[in-house]
N, C-alpha and C positions, 0 to 999 in steps of 0.2 A: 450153140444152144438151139435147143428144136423152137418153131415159131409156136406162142402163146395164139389160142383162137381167140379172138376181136368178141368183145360182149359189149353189144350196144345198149347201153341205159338210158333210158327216157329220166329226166328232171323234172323235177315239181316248181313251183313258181310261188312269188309274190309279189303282188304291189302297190309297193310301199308309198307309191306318188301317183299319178291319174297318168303319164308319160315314161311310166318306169317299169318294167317288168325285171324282175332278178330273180336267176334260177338259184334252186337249192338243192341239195340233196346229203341225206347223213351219210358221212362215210363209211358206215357198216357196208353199205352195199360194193361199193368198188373195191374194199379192202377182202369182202367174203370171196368176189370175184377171183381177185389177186392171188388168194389162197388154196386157191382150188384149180391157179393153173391159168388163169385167164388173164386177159390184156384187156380192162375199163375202157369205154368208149363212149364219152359224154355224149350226148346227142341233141342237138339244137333243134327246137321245137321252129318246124319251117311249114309255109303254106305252098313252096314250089317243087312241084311232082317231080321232077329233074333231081334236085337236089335229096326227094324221099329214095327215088331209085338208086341214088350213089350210096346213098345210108344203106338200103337193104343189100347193095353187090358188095359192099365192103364189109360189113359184119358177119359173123359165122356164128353170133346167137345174140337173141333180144332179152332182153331184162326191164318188166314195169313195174316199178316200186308203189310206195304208198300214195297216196294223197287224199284228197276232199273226194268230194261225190260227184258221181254223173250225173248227167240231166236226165232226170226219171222221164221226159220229154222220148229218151231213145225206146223205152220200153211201155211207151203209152200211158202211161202215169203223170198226174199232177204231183209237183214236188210237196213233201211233206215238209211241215214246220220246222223239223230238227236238221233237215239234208242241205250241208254246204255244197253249193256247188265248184266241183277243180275248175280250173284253169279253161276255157272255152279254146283255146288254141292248144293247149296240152292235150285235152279230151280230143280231137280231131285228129291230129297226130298221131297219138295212143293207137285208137282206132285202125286209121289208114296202116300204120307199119305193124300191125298186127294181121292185118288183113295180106299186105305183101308179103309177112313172114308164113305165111299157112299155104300161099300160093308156092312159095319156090320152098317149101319144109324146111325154112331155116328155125332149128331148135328155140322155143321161147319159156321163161319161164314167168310168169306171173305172181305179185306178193301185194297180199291184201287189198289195194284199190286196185291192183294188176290182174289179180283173181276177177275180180268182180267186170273189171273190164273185158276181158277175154272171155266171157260170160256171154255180157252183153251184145258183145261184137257179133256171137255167134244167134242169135235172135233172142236171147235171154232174159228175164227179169230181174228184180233182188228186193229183197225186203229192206224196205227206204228207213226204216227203225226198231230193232229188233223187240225195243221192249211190247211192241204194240202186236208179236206175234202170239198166237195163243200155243200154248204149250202144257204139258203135263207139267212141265220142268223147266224154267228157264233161268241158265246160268250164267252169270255178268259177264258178260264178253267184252266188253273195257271196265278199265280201272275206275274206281271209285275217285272223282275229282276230287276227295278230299284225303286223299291217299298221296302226298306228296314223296315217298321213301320207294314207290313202285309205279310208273304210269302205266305196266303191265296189268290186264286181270291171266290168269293160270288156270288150265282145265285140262284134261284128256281129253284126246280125238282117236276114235279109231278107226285103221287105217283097212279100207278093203283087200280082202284077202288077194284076189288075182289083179288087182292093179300093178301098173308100173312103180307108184307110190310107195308099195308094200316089197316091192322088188328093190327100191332106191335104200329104202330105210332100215329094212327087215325086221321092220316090228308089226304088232296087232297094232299098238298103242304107244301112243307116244304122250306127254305134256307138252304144251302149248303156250309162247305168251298170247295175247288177244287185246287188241287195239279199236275192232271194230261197231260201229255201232247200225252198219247195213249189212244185207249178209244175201246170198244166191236162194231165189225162191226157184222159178222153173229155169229149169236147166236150156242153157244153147244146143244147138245142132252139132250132133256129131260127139258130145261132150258127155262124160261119166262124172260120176262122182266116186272120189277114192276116200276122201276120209268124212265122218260125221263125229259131232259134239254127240253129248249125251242127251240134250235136250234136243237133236236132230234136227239141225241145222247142218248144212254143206261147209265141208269145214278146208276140201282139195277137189279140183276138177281135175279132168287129163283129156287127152284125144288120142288114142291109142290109134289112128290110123296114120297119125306123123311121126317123124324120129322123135320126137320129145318135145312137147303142150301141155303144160302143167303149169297150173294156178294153185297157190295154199293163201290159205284166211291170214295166217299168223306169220311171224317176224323171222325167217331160221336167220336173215343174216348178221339177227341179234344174239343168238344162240351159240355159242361155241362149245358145249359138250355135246356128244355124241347121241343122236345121230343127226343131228339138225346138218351141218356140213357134209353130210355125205350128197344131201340136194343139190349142194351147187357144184362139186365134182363131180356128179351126176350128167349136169346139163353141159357143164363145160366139156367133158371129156366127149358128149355126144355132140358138140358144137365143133371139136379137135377134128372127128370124123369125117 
């Protein structure tokens, strides 16, 4: 059997006790992995360089899922009222093996707090509350808490026409779930934007001068019809490479 390329996923955390940290993560994510051809590769949130370099020589592509919010601190912002902040050791991490994946072009792909991170990383902003953004049009981009039957809100993004994005999907337009309630104000270095909501917000990043750096807002590896999974065979098969 041909060898599976290695997709290193970063974990989200909680803690539950003052001495406790426990990782989490939904199994959409390993299992999208799994689907698409790929070998899951949990990754331990560490502060020792040594042990981030075997991470990055050993994986053949990154994966940052969901979680809480960054410290609006990285982008010169005082945190806003509504912004939880992740994981202060997850956020560092994120960071740093994003940073050594863009050095040696090992394929990454970013999803929703992973988007916004890879953002970031690259000198970026983001809008710390969306509802407080002025717009002609602003459409709920998470669910309505009192919407127990969907934690999903649902919109259209369209997909730039010469992106890689638009190359992955082969759509203008796609539907959407939407979880978030920060979203990319200025763009990082070296970074496009491939898809927008309608209310025009940044809805996919990319870097088109690596094998494959792509951040989207929304959930594909919650999405099992077409073409959400075309993304992560997408990245996996350019991680195979």
């Amino acid at each position: 059997m041909a060898r599976r390329p290695v997709i290193g996923i970063s974990l989200d955390t909680q803690t539950p006790g003052q001495q406790q940290r426990v990782y989490e993560l939904p199994s959409t994510y390993a299992l999208a992995v799994e689907k698409a051809g790929g070998l899951p590769m949990l990754l331990h949130h560490t502060t020792d360089p040594d042990l981030r370099e075997a991470y990055i020589n050993t994986i053949d592509g990154l994966l940052i899922p969901g979680g809480a919010d960054l410290d609006p601190a990285l982008y010169g912002q005082p945190p806003h009222s509504r912004t939880r902040l992740v994981d202060s050791l997850r956020q560092d991490f994120d960071l740093v093996m994003l940073a050594l994946a863009a050095q040696r072009n090992i394929p990454a792909l970013g999803i929703c707090f992973g988007c916004q991170a890879m953002n970031v990383q690259r000198g970026g902003s983001l809008h710390q509350y969306i509802p407080d953004v002025s717009r002609s049009m602003i459409l709920a981009h998470a669910a309505n808490p009192n919407n127990t039957a969907d934690k999903n809100a649902w919109h259209a993004v369209a997909i730039a026409p010469q992106s890689r994005l638009h190359v992955i999907l082969n759509r203008d337009e796609v539907q959407v779930n939407s979880r978030h309630r920060q979203a990319i104000d200025r763009l990082g270095t070296g970074l496009s934007a491939s898809a927008m909501s309608p209310d025009g917000l940044v809805e996919a990043i990319e870097d088109d001068s690596l094998k494959f750096w792509l951040g989207v807002q929304w959930h594909p590896e919650a999405l099992a019809d077409p073409p959400h999974p075309e993304l992560f065979r997408a990245f996996v098969d350019v991680a195979a490479s």
